[in-house]
C-alpha positions in Angstrom: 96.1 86.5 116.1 97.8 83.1 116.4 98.8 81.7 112.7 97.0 78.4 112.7 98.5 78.1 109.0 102.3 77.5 110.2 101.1 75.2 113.1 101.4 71.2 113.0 98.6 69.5 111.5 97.7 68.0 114.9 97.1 71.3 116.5 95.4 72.9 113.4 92.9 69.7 113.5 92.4 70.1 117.2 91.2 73.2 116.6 89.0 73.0 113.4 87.6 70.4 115.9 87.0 73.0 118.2 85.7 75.3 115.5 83.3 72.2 114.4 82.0 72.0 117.7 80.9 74.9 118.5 79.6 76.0 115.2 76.9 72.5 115.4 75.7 73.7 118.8 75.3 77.5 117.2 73.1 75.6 114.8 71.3 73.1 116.7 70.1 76.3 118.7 69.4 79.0 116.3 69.5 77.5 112.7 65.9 76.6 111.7 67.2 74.3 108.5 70.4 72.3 110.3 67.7 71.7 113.4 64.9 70.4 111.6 67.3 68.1 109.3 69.3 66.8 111.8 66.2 66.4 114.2 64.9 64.2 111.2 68.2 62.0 110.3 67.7 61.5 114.4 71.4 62.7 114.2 73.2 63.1 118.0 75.1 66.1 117.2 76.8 65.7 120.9 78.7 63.1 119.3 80.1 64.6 116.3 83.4 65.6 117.8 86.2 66.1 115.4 86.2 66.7 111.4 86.5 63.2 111.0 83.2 62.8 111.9 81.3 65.0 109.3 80.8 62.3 107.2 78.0 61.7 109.3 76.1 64.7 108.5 73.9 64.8 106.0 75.0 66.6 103.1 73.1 70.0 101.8 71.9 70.4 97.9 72.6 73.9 96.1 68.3 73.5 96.0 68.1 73.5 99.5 69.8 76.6 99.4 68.1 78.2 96.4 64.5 76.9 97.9 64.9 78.8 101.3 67.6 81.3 101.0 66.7 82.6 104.1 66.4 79.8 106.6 70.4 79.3 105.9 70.7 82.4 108.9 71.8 82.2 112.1 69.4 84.2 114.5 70.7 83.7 118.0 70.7 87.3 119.8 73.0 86.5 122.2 75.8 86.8 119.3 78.3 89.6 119.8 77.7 92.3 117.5 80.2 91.2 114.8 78.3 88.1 114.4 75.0 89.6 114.3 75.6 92.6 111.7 74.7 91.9 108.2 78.1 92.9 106.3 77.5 92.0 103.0 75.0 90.4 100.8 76.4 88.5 97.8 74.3 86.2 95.4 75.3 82.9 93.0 75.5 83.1 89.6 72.2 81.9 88.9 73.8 79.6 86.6 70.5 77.4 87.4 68.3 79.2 89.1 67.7 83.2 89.6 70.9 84.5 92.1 70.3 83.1 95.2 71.5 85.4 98.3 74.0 84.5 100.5 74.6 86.8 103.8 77.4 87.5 105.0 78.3 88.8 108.8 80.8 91.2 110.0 82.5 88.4 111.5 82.7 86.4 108.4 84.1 89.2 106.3 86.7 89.6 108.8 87.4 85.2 108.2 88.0 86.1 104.5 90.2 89.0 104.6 92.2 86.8 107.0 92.0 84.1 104.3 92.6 86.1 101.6 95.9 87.4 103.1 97.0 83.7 103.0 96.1 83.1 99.2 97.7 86.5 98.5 100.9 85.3 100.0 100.4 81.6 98.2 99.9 83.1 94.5 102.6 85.8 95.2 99.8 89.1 95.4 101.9 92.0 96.8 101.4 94.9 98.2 103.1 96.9 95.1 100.6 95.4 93.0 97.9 97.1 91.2 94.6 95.0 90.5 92.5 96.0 87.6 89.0 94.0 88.4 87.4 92.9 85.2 84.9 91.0 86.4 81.6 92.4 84.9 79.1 95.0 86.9 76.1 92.9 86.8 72.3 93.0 88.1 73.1 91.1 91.5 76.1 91.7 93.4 77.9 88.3 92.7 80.5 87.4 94.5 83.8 87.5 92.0 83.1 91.7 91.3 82.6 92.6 95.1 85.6 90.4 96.6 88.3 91.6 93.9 88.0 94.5 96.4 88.4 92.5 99.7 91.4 90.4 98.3 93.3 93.8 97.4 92.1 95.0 101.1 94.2 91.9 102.4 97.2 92.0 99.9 97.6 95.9 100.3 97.6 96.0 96.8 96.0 98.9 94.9 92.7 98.4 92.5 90.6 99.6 89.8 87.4 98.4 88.5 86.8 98.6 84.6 83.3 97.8 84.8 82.5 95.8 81.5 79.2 94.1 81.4 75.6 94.1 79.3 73.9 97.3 80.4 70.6 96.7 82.8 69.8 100.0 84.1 69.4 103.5 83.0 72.9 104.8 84.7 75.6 103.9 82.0 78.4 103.4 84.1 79.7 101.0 82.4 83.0 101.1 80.0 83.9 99.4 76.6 86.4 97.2 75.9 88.8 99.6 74.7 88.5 101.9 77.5 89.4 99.2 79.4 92.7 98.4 77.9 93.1 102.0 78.3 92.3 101.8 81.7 95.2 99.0 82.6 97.7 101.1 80.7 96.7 104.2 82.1 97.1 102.5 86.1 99.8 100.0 84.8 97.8 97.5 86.4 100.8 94.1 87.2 97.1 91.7 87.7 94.3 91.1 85.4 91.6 89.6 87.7 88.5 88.4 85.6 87.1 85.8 84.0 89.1 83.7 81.7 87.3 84.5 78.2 87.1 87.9 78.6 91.0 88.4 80.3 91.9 86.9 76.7 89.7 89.1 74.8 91.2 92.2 77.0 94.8 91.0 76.1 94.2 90.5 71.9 92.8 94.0 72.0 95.8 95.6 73.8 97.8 93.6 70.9 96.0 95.2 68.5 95.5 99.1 70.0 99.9 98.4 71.0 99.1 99.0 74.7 101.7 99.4 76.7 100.9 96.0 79.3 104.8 95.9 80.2 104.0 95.9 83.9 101.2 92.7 83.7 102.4 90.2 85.2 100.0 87.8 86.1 96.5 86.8 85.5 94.4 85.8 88.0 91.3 83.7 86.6 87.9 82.7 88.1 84.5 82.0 86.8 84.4 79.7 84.1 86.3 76.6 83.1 89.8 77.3 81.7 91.8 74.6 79.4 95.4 74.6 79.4 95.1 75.7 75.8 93.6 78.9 76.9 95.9 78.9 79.9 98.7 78.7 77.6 96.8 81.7 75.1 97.0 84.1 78.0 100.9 83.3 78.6 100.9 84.0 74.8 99.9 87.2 74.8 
C-alpha cells in the first residue's frame, strides 16, 4: 500500500479529495441521515469537490448522533464484504448521555491499524515494547479499553490488560490496584496506557509497595484532561 504520509501535500490533498468524493456519493445513496439533511440544506453535493469545500456541509451535533445511533450506517449491498461486515461495536463515554454505539466495519478497522502504525512510529511505540492497558473494564465496550489492543496489533508490541474498574456483573474478573502494580512488574511493562488520574495513582503505589518499574518508559495518556502539573507528577515518579 502506497504511503500517502511521506507524499507532497499536493498529492495527499488530491487524494483526500478523491477520498471526499466518493465517500458523499456513498452517502447520498445509502445513508438515510446525510440524505435527508443535505436534501434539506438543498445542498448540491456534485459540487463539493475537494476538502476545501466542506465548509459547506452542514455540521453534525454529538445529539444527532446520540438521538439516532443507528441511522449513522451505511446500508448499500453492493459494498464488498469488508465494508459490509460489522467488526466491532464500540460506544462514547456517555459523559452526557447513556453510551451511544458507534459501528465499526471490517474495512474501517483495517483504516486504524494502518493509522495506528503511523502514531506508533510518531510517539516512538516499538515493537520490543510491552503495553500494560489500564484503562478500566467497564459496562459498554468504550473505545480507549478495546483499541489499547489494536494499537499494540499495529506497533507489534506485546500487551496486558490489568482490568481495574467498579464491579457491574457477577463475574469478578476484575483486579485491585496492587495487583496491578504487580502485574507491570511481573511483564515489565516499558508503557503505561490509561487514563491520567489513575496512571498517577498506579505509579505512587509502586513507590510505596518498591516495585521494580525500571523498564517504564513512557506513559501514554487519554481520557481525561491532563495539566502540565500532572504531566510533570507522572515524570516525577
Amino acid at each position: 500500500m502506497e504511503d500517502l504520509t511521506r507524499q507532497p501535500l499536493a498529492v495527499i490533498e488530491n487524494r483526500q479529495s478523491e477520498k471526499l468524493r466518493r465517500m458523499l456519493d456513498l452517502c447520498m445513496r445509502g445513508h438515510s441521515y446525510y440524505r435527508q439533511k443535505w436534501t434539506e440544506a438543498k445542498i448540491d453535493i456534485g459540487a463539493i469537490v475537494c476538502v476545501a469545500d466542506l465548509e459547506r456541509l452542514p455540521l453534525t451535533r454529538k445529539q444527532d448522533l446520540i438521538a439516532e445511533p443507528q441511522r449513522f450506517r451505511l446500508d448499500l449491498p453492493e459494498l464488498s464484504l469488508a465494508e459490509r461486515t460489522v467488526w466491532e461495536i464500540i460506544y462514547t463515554t456517555g459523559s452526557t448521555a447513556d453510551p451511544t454505539p458507534i459501528y465499526n466495519t471490517t474495512y474501517d478497522y483495517n483504516a486504524y491499524l494502518y493509522q495506528s502504525c503511523r502514531v506508533a512510529e510518531i510517539s516512538g511505540i516499538h515493537e520490543s515494547d510491552t503495553i500494560a492497558n489500564l484503562f478500566p473494564l467497564t459496562a459498554a465496550p468504550m473505545g480507549a479499553f478495546v483499541r489499547s489492543a489494536t494499537n499494540a496489533f499495529a506497533a507489534g508490541a506485546a500487551i496486558f490488560a490489568t482490568l481495574p474498574g467498579a464491579r457491574f456483573s457477577p463475574f469478578d474478573v476484575r483486579r485491585s490496584l496492587d495487583e496491578a502494580v504487580r502485574m507491570i512488574e511481573t511483564h515489565r511493562a516499558s508503557v503505561l496506557w490509561g487514563v491520567p488520574s489513575f496512571v498517577r495513582r498506579i505509579l505512587l503505589r509502586a513507590l510505596e509497595m518498591r516495585a521494580d518499574f525500571s523498564r517504564v518508559r513512557m506513559c501514554a495518556i487519554a481520557g481525561e484532561p491532563s495539566s502540565p502539573a500532572m504531566r510533570e507528577d507522572l515524570r516525577r515518579c
